[in-house]
N, C-alpha and C positions, 0 to 999 in steps of 0.2 A: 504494500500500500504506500502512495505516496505520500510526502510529507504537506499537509493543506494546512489552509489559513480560515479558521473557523467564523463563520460569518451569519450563519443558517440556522444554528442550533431550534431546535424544538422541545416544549413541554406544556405539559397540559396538567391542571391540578383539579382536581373534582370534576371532571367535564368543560372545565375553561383553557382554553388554549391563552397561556401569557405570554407565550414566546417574543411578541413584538414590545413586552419590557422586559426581557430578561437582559442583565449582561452577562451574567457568565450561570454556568451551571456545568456540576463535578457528581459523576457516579461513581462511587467507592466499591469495589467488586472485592472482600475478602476474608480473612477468618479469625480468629481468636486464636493465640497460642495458649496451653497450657504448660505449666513449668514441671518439670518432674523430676529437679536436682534431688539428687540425693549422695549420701557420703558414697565417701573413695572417688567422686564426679569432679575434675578438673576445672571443667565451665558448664555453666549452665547448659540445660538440654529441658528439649521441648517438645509438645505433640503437640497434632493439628487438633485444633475445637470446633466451637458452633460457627457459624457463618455471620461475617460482621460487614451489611452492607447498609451504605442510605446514599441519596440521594442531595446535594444540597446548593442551593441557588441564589444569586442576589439577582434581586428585582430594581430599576427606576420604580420607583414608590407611587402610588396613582389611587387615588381615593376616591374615584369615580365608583359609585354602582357600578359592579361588575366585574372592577378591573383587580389590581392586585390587591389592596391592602383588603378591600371587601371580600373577596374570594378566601384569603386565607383566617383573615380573622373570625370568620365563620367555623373553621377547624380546630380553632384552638377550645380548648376547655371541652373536646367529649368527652362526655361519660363513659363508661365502664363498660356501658351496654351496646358503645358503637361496635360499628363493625369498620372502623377505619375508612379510609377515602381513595381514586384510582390518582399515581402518580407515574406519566408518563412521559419519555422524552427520546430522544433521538438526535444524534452528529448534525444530522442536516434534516430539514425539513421536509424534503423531497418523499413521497410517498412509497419510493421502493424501500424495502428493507432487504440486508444484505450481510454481508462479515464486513466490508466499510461502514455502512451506516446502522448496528442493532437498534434495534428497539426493546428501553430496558421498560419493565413496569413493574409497578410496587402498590401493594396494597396497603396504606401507609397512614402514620399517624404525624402530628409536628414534636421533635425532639426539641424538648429547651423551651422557651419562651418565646414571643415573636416582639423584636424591636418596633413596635409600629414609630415612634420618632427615633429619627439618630441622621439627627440635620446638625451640621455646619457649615458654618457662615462661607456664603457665594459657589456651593453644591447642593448640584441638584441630591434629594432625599436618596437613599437605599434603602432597601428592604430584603435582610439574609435571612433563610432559611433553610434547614435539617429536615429532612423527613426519611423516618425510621422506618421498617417493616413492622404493620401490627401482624400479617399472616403469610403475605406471597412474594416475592421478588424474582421476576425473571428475567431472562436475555433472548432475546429471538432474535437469528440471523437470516433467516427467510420466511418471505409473505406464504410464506403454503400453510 
């Protein structure tokens, strides 16, 4: 694969496509180590664990009905009883999916807190966000 200049990127959080204020967005694909030193053991040693993946994005900040702050702030604070919300994204926005371009999704909760302000002065707003797996996390490399 060639080396590209990322310009396209795609994500969609509850059924909202943000994509046109996202600036950046990072999928973390990996695992938990377990430690399992024990004597006579020179240097530590380790086995592989559970799966440690999310999802996490800064948004241009937009308080528009619809747009991002309203989209996401509607996520924060479920109950116990949700069932989490679809977090999906893609390299480039184009409709193929591929081994250049997967398509990750996640059925997902927000990790941490959501900064709704964190302005200063002569920048435009951002707005970061985490979102964890509450159930599924996948990777698809072809539309089939």
């Amino acid at each position: 694969m060639a080396i590209v200049t990322s310009y396209n990127a795609y994500i969609r959080v509850n059924s909202v496509n943000l994509s046109d204020h996202c600036k950046a967005v990072t999928v973390h694909d990996g695992q938990n180590t377990n430690k399992i030193t024990a004597h006579g053991n020179t240097f530590d040693v380790f086995r592989v664990g559970l799966g440690n993946v999310s999802i996490e994005a800064t948004f241009w900040n937009d308080a528009a009905a619809g747009s991002v702050e309203a989209t996401l702030r509607a996520l924060v604070g479920l109950t116990s009883s949700s069932s989490g919300f679809e977090v999906v994204c893609k390299k480039d926005n184009a409709s193929t999916v591929s081994t250049s371009n997967p398509f990750y999704n996640m059925n997902a909760i927000i990790d941490g807190d959501l900064a709704v302000l964190d302005a200063t002065v002569g920048e435009v707003d951002q707005l970061k966000v985490k979102f964890v797996p509450y159930a599924t996390f996948t990777i698809s490399t072809s539309s089939s």
